[in-house]
C-alpha positions as CSV (number, residue, x, y, z in Angstrom):
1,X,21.9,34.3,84.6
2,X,22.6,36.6,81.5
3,X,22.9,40.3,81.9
4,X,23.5,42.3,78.6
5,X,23.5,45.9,77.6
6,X,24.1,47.9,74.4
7,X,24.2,51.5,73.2
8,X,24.3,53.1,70.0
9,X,25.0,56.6,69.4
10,X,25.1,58.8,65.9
11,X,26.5,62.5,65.7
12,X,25.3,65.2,63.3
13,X,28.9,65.1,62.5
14,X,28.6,61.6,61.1
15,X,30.5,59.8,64.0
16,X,29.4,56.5,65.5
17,X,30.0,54.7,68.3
18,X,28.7,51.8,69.9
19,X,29.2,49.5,73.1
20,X,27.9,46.1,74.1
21,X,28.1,43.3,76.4
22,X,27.0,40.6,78.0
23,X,27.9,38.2,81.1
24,X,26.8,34.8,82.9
25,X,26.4,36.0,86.3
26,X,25.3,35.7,90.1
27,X,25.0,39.1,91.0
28,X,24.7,38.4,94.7
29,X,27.7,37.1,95.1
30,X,29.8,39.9,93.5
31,X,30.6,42.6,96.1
32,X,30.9,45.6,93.6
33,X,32.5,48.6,95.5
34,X,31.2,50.9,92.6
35,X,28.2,50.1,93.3
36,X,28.3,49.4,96.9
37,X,29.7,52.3,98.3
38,X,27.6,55.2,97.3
39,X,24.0,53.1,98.5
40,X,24.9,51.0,101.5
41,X,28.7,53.0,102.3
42,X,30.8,49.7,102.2
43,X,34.2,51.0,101.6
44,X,37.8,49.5,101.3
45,X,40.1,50.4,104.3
46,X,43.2,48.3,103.8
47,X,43.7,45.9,101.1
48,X,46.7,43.4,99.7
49,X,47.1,41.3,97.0
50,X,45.6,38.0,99.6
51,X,43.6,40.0,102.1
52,X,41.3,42.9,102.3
53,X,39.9,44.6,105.2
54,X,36.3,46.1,104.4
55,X,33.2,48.1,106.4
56,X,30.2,47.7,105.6
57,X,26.8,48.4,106.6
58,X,25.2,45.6,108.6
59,X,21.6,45.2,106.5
60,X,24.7,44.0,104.2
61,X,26.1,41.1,106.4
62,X,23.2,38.6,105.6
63,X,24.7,38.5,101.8
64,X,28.2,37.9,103.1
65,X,28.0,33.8,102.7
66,X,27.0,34.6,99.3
67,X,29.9,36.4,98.2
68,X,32.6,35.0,96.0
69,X,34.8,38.0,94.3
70,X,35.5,41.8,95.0
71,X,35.6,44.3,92.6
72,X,36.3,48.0,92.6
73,X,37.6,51.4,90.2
74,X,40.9,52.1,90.5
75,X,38.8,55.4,91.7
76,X,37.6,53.7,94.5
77,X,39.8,50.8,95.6
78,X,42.9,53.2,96.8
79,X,45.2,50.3,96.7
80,X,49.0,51.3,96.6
81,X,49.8,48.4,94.8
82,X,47.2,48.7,92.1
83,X,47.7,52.3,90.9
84,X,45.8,53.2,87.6
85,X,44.6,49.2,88.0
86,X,41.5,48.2,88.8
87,X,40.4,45.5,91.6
88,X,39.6,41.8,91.2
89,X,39.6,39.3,94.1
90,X,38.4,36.2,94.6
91,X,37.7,35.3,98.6
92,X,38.8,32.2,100.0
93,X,37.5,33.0,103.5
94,X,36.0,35.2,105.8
95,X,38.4,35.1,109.1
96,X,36.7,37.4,110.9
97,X,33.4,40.2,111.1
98,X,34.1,42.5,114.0
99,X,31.5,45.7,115.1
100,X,33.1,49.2,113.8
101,X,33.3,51.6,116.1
102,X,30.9,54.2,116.5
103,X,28.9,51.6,117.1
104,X,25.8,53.5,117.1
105,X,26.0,53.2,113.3
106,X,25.2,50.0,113.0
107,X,28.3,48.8,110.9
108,X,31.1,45.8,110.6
109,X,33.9,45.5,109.5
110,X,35.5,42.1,107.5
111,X,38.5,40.7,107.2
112,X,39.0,38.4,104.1
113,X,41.1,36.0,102.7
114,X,41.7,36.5,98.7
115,X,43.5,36.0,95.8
116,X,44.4,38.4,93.5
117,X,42.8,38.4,89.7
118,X,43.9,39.7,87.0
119,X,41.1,40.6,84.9
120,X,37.1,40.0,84.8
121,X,37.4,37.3,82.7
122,X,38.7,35.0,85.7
123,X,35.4,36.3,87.7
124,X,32.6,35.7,84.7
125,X,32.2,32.4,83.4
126,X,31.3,34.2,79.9
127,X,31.9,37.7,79.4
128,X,31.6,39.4,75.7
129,X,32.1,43.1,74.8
130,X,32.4,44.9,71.6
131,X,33.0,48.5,71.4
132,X,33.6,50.3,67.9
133,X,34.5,54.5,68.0
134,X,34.2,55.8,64.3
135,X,34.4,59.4,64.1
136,X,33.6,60.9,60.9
137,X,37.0,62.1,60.0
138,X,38.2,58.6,59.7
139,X,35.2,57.6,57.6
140,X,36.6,59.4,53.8
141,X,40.3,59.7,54.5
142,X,40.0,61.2,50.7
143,X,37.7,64.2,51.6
144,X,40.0,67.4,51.7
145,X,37.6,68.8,53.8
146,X,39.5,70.3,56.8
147,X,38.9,68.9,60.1
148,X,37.1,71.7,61.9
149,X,36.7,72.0,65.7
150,X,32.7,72.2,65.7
151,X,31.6,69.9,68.9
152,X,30.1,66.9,68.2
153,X,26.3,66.8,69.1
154,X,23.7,63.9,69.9
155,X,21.3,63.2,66.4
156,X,20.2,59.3,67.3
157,X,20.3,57.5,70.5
158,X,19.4,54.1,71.1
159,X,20.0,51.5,74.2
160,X,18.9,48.5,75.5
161,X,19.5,46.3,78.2
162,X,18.4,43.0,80.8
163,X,18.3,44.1,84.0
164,X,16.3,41.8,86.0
165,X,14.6,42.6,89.4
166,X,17.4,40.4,91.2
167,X,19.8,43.3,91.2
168,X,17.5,46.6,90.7
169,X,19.9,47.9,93.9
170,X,22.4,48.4,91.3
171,X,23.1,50.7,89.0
172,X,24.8,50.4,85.2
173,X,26.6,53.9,85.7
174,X,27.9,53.8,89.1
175,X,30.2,56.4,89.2
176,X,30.1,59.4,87.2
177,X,33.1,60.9,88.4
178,X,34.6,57.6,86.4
179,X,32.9,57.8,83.5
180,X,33.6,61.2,83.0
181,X,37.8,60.1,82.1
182,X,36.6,57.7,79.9
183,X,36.1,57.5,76.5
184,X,32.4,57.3,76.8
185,X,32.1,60.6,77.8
186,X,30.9,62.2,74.9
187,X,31.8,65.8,75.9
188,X,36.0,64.7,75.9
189,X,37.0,66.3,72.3
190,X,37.9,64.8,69.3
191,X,41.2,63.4,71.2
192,X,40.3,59.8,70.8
193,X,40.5,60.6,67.3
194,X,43.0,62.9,66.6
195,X,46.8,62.0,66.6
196,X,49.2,64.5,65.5
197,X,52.4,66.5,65.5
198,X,53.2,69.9,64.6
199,X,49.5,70.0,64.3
200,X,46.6,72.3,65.5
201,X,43.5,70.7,65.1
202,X,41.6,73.7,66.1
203,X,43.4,76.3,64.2
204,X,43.5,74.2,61.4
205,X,47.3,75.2,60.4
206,X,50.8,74.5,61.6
207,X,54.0,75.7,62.8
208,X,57.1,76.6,60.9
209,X,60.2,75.1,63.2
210,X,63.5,75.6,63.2
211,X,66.3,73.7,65.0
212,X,70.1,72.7,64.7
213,X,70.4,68.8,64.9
214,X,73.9,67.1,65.9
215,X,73.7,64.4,63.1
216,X,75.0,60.8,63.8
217,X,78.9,61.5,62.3
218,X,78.5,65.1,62.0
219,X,76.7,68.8,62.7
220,X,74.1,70.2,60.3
221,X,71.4,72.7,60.3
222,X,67.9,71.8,59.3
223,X,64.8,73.7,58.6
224,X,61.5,72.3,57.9
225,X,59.1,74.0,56.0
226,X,55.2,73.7,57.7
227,X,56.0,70.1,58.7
228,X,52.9,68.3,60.6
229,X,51.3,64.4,60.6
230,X,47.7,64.4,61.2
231,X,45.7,60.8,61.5
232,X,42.6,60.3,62.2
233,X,41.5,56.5,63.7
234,X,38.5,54.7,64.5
235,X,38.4,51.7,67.0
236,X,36.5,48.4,66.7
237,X,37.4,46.1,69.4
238,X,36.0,42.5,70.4
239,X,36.7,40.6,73.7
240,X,35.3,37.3,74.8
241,X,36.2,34.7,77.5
242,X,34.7,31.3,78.6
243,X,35.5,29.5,81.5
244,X,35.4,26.1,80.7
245,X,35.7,24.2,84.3
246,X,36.5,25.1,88.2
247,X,39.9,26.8,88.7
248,X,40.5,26.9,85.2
249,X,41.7,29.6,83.6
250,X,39.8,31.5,80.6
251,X,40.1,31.1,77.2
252,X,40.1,34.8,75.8
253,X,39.6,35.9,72.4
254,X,40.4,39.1,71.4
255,X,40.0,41.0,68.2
256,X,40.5,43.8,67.6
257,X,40.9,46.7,64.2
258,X,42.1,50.1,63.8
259,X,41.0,51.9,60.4
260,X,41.8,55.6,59.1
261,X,44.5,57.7,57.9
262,X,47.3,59.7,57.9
263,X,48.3,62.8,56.6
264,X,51.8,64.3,55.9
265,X,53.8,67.0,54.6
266,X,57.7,66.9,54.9
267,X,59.3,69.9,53.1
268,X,63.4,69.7,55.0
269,X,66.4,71.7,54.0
270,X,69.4,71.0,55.3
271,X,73.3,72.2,55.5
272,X,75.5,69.9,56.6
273,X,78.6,69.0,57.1
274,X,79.5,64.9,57.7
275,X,82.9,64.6,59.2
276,X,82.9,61.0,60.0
277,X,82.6,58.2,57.0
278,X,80.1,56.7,58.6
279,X,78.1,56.4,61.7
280,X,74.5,54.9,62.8
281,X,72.2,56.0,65.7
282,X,69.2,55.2,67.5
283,X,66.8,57.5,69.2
284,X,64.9,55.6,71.6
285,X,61.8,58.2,71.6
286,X,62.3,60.8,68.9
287,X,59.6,62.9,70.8
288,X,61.5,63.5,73.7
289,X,64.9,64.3,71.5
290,X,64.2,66.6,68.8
291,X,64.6,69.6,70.4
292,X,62.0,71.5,67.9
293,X,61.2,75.0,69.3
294,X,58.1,75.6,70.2
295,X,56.9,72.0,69.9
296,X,59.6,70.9,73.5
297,X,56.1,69.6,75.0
298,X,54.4,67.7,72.4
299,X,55.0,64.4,74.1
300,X,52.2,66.1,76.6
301,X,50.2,67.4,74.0
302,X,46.5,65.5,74.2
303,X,46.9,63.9,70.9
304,X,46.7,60.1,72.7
305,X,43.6,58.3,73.5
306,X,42.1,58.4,77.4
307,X,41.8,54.8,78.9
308,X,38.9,53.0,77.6
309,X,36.7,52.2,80.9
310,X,33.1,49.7,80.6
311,X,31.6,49.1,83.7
312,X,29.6,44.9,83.0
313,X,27.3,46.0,85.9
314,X,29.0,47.4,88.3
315,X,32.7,45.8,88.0
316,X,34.9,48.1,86.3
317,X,37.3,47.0,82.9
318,X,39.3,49.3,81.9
319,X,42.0,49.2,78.4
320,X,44.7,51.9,78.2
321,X,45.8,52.9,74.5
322,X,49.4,53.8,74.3
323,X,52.0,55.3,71.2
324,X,55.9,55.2,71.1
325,X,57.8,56.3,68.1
326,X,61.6,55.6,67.6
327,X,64.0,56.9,64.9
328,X,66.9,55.3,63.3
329,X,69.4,56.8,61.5
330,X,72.5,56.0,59.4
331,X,74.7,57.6,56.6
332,X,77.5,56.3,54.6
333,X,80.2,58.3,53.2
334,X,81.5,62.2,53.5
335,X,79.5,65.4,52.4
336,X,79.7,69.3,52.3
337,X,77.0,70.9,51.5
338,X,73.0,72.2,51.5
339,X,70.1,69.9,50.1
340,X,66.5,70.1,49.8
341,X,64.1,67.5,49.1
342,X,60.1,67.4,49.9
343,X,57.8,64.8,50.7
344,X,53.9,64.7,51.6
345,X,50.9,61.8,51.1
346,X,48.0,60.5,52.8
347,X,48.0,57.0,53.8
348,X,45.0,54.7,54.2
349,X,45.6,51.7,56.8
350,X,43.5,49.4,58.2
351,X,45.1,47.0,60.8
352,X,43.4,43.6,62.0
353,X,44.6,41.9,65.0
354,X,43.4,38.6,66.3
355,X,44.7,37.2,69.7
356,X,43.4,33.5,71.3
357,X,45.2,32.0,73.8
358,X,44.7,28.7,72.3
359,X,46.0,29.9,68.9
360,X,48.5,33.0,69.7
361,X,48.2,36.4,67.5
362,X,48.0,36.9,63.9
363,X,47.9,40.2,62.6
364,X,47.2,42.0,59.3
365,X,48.1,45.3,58.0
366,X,47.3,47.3,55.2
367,X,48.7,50.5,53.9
368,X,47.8,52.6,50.8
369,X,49.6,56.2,49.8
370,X,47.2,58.6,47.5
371,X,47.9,62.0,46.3
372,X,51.8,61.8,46.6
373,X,53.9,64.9,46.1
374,X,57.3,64.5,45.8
375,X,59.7,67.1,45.3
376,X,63.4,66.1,43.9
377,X,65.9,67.0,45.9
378,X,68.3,70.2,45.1
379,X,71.8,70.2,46.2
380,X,74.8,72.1,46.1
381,X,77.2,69.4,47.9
382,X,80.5,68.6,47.3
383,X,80.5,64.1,48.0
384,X,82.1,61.5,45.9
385,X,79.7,59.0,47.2
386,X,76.9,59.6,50.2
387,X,74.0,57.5,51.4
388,X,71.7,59.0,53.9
389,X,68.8,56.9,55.7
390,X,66.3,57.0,58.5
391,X,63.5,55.2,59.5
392,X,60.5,55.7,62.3
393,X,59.2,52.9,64.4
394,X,55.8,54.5,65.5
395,X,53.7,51.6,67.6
396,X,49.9,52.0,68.8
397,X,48.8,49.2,71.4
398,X,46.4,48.3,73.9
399,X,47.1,47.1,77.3
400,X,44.9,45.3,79.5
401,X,44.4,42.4,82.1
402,X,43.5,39.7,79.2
403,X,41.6,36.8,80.4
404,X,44.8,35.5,83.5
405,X,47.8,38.2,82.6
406,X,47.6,41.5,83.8
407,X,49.1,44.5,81.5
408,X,49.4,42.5,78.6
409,X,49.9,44.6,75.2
410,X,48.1,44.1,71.9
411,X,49.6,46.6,69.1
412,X,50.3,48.1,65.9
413,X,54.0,48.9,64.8
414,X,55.1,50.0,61.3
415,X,58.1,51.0,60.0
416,X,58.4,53.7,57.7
417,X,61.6,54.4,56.0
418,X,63.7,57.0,54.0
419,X,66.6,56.5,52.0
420,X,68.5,58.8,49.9
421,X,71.5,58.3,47.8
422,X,73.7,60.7,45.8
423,X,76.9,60.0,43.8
424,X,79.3,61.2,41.0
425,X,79.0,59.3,38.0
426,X,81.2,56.1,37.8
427,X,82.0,56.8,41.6
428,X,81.8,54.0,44.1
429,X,82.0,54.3,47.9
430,X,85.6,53.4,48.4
431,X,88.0,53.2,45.6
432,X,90.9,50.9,45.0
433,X,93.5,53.4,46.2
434,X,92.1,54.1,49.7
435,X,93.5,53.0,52.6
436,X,92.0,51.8,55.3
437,X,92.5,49.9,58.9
438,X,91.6,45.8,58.3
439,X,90.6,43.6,61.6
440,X,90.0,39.9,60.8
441,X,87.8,38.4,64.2
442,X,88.0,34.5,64.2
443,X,85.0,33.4,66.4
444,X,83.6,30.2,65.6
445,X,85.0,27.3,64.3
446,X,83.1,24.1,63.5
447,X,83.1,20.6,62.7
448,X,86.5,20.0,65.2
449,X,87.2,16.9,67.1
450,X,84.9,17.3,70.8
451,X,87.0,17.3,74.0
452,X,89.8,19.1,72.4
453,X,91.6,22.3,72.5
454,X,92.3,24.5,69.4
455,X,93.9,27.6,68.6
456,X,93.1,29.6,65.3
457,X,96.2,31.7,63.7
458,X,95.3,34.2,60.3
459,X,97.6,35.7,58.8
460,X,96.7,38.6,56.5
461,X,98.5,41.9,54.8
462,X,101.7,40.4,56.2
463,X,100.8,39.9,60.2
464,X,99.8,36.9,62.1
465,X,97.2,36.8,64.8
466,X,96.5,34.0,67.4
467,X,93.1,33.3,69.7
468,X,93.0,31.8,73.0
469,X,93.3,28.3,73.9
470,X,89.7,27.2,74.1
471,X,87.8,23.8,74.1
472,X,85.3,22.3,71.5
473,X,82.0,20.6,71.7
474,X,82.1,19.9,68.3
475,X,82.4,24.0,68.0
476,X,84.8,26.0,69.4
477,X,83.6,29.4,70.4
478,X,86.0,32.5,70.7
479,X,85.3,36.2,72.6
480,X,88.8,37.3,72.5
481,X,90.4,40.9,72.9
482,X,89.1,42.9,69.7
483,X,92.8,44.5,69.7
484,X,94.8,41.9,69.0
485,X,93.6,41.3,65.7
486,X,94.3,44.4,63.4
487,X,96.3,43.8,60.2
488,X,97.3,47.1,59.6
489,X,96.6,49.4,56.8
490,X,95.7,48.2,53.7
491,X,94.1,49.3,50.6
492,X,91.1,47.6,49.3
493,X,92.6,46.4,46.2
494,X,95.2,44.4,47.9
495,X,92.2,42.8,50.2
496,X,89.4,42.1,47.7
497,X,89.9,38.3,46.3
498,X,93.6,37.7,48.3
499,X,93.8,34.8,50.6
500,X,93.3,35.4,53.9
501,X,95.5,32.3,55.6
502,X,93.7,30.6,58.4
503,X,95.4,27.8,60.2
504,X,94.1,25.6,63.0
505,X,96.5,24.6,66.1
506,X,96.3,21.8,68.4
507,X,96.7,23.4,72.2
508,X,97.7,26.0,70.1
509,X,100.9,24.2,68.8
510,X,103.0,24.3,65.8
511,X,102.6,22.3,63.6
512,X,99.0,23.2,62.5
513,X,96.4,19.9,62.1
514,X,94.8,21.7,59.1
515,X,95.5,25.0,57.1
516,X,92.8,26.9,54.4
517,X,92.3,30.2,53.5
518,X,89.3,32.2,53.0
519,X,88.6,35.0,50.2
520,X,87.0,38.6,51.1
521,X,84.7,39.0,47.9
522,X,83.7,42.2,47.7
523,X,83.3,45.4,50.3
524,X,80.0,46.5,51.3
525,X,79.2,49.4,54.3
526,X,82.7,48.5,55.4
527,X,82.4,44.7,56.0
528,X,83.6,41.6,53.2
529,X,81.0,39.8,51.7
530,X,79.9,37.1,52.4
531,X,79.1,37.2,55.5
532,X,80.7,35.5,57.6
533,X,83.8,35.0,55.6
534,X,84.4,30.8,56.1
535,X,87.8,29.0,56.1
536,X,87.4,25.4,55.2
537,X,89.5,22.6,55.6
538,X,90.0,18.9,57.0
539,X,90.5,17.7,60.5
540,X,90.6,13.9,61.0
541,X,88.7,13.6,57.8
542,X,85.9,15.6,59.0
543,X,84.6,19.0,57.6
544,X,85.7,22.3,59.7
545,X,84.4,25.7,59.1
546,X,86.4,28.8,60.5
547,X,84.2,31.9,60.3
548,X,85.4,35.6,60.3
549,X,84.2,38.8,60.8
550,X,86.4,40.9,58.0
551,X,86.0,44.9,58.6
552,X,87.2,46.9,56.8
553,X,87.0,51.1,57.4
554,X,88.4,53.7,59.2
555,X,87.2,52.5,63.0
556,X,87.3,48.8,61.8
557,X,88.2,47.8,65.9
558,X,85.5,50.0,66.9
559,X,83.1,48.0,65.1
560,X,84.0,45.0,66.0
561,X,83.8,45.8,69.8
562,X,80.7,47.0,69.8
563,X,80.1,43.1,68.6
564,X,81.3,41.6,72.2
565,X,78.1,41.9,74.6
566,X,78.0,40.0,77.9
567,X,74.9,37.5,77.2
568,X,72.5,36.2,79.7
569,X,69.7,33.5,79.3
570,X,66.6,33.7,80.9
571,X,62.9,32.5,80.5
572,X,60.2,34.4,81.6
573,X,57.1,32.8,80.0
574,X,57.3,29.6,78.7
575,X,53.8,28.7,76.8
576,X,52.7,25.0,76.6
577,X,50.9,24.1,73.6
578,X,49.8,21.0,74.3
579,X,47.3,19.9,75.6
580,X,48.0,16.4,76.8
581,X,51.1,18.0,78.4
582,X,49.6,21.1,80.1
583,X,47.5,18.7,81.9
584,X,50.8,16.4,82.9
585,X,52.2,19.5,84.4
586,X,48.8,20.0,86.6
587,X,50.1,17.3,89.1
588,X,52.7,19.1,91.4
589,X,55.6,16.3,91.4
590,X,55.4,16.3,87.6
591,X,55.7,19.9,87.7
592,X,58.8,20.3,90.4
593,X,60.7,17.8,87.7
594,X,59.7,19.7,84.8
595,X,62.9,21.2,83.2
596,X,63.1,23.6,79.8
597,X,66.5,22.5,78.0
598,X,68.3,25.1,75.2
599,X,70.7,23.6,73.4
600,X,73.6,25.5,71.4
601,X,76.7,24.5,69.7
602,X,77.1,21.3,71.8
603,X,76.4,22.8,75.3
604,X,72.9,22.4,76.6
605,X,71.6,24.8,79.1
606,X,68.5,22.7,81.5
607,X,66.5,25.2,84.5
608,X,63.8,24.7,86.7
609,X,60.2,25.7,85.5
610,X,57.3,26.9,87.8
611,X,53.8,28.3,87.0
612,X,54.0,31.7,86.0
613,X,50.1,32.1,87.2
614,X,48.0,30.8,90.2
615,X,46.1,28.7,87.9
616,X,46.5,26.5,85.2
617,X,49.8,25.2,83.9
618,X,50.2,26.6,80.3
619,X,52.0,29.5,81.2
620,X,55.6,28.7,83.3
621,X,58.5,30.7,84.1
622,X,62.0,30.0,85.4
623,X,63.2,32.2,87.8
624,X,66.8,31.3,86.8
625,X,69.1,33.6,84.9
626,X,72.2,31.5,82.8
627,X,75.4,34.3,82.7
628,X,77.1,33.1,79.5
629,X,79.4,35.9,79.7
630,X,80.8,38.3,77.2
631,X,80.6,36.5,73.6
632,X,80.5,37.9,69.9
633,X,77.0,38.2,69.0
634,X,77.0,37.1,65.5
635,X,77.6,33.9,67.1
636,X,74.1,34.3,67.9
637,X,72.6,35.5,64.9
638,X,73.9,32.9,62.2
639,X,73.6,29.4,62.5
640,X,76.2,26.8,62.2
641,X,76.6,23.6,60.7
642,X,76.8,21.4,64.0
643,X,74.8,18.4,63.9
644,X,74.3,16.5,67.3
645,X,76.3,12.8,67.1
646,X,73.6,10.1,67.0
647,X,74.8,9.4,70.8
648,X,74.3,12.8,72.1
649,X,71.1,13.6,74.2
């Protein structure tokens, strides 16, 4: 049968929200804890992720036959292994009904046989929900109205729902303890609205902090001047899932769309003094490392959304709303000196996400800046050449059990950035008389003879430099010490457009098979441009591409050793696309041969797959992790010219 239910509800303040939904269901053979528990006592005593133990009430032993999934709060199950989760089993079996002891209360307890679920999608053969939160700051993100503190109040109610006989035992708000954490509890203030920093929503006002900042490359001193970011958001969110056949899993739809705004003021002054040329840093939460006084606890402030808990009957679903922020920073150059500069705007977005697990996710964002105030900067700074940047990586999500995957997240990111550059007239960021420490890195080479071994020799600013002996597939890959290879001091004059000689040596002996050279352009943030610089010559009549990394600055080694990572491969989900061979993979034998192949640069990398779910096969997994070792990661990042022979596999 269909069950359905929606509510509407208006404020005086102008706020709106609204929930609905509606499910295929036997309500019989749902044992709903929530429900459950509080008329007939049946309560959870010990519970895994493939058996439960419950006791229940024996008027309720008749309906036992009848049942077919488990479901309980995360209020009410008291699972270990499913904190802040809620319940969702499937039973196999019944092994065994046994009297409970006193038994003068006439009660039983049951010892089943389940599987674990990972949302109510895989219990419903069609669920559907929508539920839209519009508060009425959100609605006219132009309105320079302040956003009082008056509590919202009830001005239109309206609900409806099918709730047949067959289930008048239960009850479509089953735990009001539950409800009250949620975000239908109307008295929880404007927090599922309100996001914000240096911010107080009820005073209407902020703070003025002050802090010293150790800057990436140097130490400074910054004050802000009544800094804050006030948003306001409302939340429309669509789920649906259909199961199409028996032990299949559900095909989920999700949509879902975050509209309002944002408002900011940033008003900084800074003194500062940048010791190093240049320097880049990341801070993984800039909530937690800002050390702003008076502001040390914001990260615990209540400016996030509570989870969002429905209960479809009595079985709980529950989404929790999350937010991160990140900060990079970077500067190029030397400075001494104090600066101000000022910056504040509102920002419209409206932010559309679409997930199907047929289709995958597309998403589309929107951003608009009105009223913008920018104040120039004033400076007193003695700099030939300085370049300051930074940029946020604030991201909103949602994370659920979506149709078969448990925790999955569905977000928003942006990436707001700030880039400021001051100069002397006619000044560049190096000049032809400064002298610096060159490192030339040889660490591909492509286009040589397969089953071979090579050894590349440059020769720059005087000095010679050799790599290790090392094999090619056709390319010949090269993660040696970082050391070896500085050329000394050199100005950049004598580097920009001289031959850097590159030589290629067979088992690394003289005399070389082929010899090129390769040109450094131009110099930009340290490194020679292009990137990477390529040596090109002949071997056995065949092209052959060297590439280098050229740096050139006053830590050029440094750089280049933050370059050498150990790499590992590894495949945690592996989605299947089509059709035709998703349902291949259902036969076990086909499954246990099924192999995922990578192949790089002539080497090709083959692991086992499994299913990465109980059911279906369009989500696999390997459980083993390739150890390439330590390599030089631009290897990784550009591609290379290597084209399989026509008799390679």
């Amino acid at each position: 049968r269909r069950f359905w239910h929606q509510e509407s509800h208006s404020f005086h303040d102008g706020s709106d929200l609204h929930l609905s939904w509606e499910v295929d269901a036997d309500p019989d053979s749902i044992l709903e804890l929530d429900v459950e528990h509080p008329e007939t006592g049946a309560r959870l005593l010990e519970c895994g992720p493939r058996q439960l133990l419950i006791e229940v009430s024996n008027d309720v032993l008749q309906r036992v036959q009848r049942w077919r999934h488990v479901t309980a709060s995360d209020s009410r199950h008291g699972c270990a292994h499913l904190q802040d989760h809620d319940l969702y089993h499937r039973i196999i079996s019944v092994d065994s009904v046994a009297p409970a002891e006193p038994a003068h209360l006439s009660r039983s307890r049951l010892v089943l046989t389940t599987e674990e679920l990972a949302s109510p999608a895989q219990i419903f053969p069609h669920l559907s929900l929508h539920y839209a939160w519009m508060p009425a700051e959100a609605k006219d993100p132009l309105d320079n109205a302040p956003a009082g503190a008056e509590a919202r109040s009830l001005s239109s109610y309206d609900t409806n729902y099918n709730r047949p006989g067959v289930i008048e035992r239960s009850s479509f708000t089953p735990d009001s303890n539950a409800q009250h954490n949620s975000m239908l509890n109307l008295a929880i203030p404007q927090q599922v609205s309100r996001m914000g920093w240096n911010w107080d929503f009820d005073a209407n006002t902020t703070r003025n902090p002050r802090f010293k900042y150790i800057f990436p490359g140097g130490v400074g001193y910054m004050k802000l001047f009544k800094p804050y970011l006030k948003a306001h958001f409302g939340l429309n969110m669509t789920f649906k899932s259909h199961i199409s056949g028996l032990m299949k899993a559900p095909t989920v739809n999700v949509t879902s769309r975050l509209k309002g705004w944002a408002d900011f003021n940033a008003d900084i002054a800074t003194a500062v003094n940048f010791k190093k040329d240049r320097s880049a840093s990341v801070l993984d939460n800039i909530l937690d490392h800002i050390p702003i006084d008076g502001l040390s606890n914001m990260t615990r402030q209540e400016t996030f959304f509570q989870p969002v808990k429905f209960y479809l009957g009595g079985t709980a679903f529950t989404l929790k709303p999350g937010f991160s922020c990140q900060m990079k920073a970077f500067h190029i150059g030397l400075l001494d000196g104090s600066m101000r500069v000022g910056l504040a705007s509102k920002v419209i977005l409206d932010g559309l996400i679409f997930f199907d697990t047929e289709r995958g996710m597309q998403t589309n964002i929107s951003a608009q800046a009105h009223d913008v105030r920018f104040t120039p900067p004033t400076w007193m700074l003695f700099t030939n050449h300085f370049q300051l940047g930074m940029m946020l990586e604030p991201m909103l999500w949602l994370k659920g059990g979506w149709g078969a995957m448990k925790d999955m997240e569905i977000g928003f990111a942006l990436r707001p950035f700030f880039n400021i550059t001051i100069m002397q007239q006619d000044a560049t960021a190096g000049t032809a008389n400064e002298a610096r420490e060159l490192a030339i890195y040889p660490w591909r080479a492509v286009g040589l003879p397969a089953g071979r071994n090579y050894v590349i020799k440059v020769g720059a600013n005087g000095q010679y430099r050799k790599t290790t002996n090392q094999m090619s597939t056709r390319v010949a890959e090269y993660a040696d010490n970082v050391e070896d290879f500085s050329f000394g001091i050199v100005e950049e004059g004598d580097l920009v457009g001289a031959a850097i000689e590159v030589s290629i040596l067979e088992d690394g002996k003289e005399p070389p098979v082929a010899t090129g050279s390769a040109v450094c352009q131009s110099v930009v943030n340290g490194n020679c441009s292009p990137e990477p610089v390529v040596a090109k010559m002949l071997v056995d009549k065949q092209d052959v591409e060297v590439h280098l990394s050229v740096v050139w600055m006053e830590n050029a080694l440094s750089v280049l050793e933050s370059k050498i990572q150990s790499v590992s491969l590894r495949f945690p989900t592996v989605t299947v696309s089509k059709k035709e061979v998703a349902q291949q993979l259902q036969d076990p034998e086909v499954l246990n041969n099924a192999l995922v192949r990578f192949s790089r640069n002539g080497r090709t990398y083959s692991v086992p797959l499994t299913k990465k779910l109980r059911t279906g096969s369009s989500f696999l997994k390997s459980r083993v992790v390739i150890e390439c070792g330590p390599l030089f990661l631009d290897a990784w990042k550009s591609s290379s010219m290597y084209q399989p022979m026509p008799s390679e596999d």
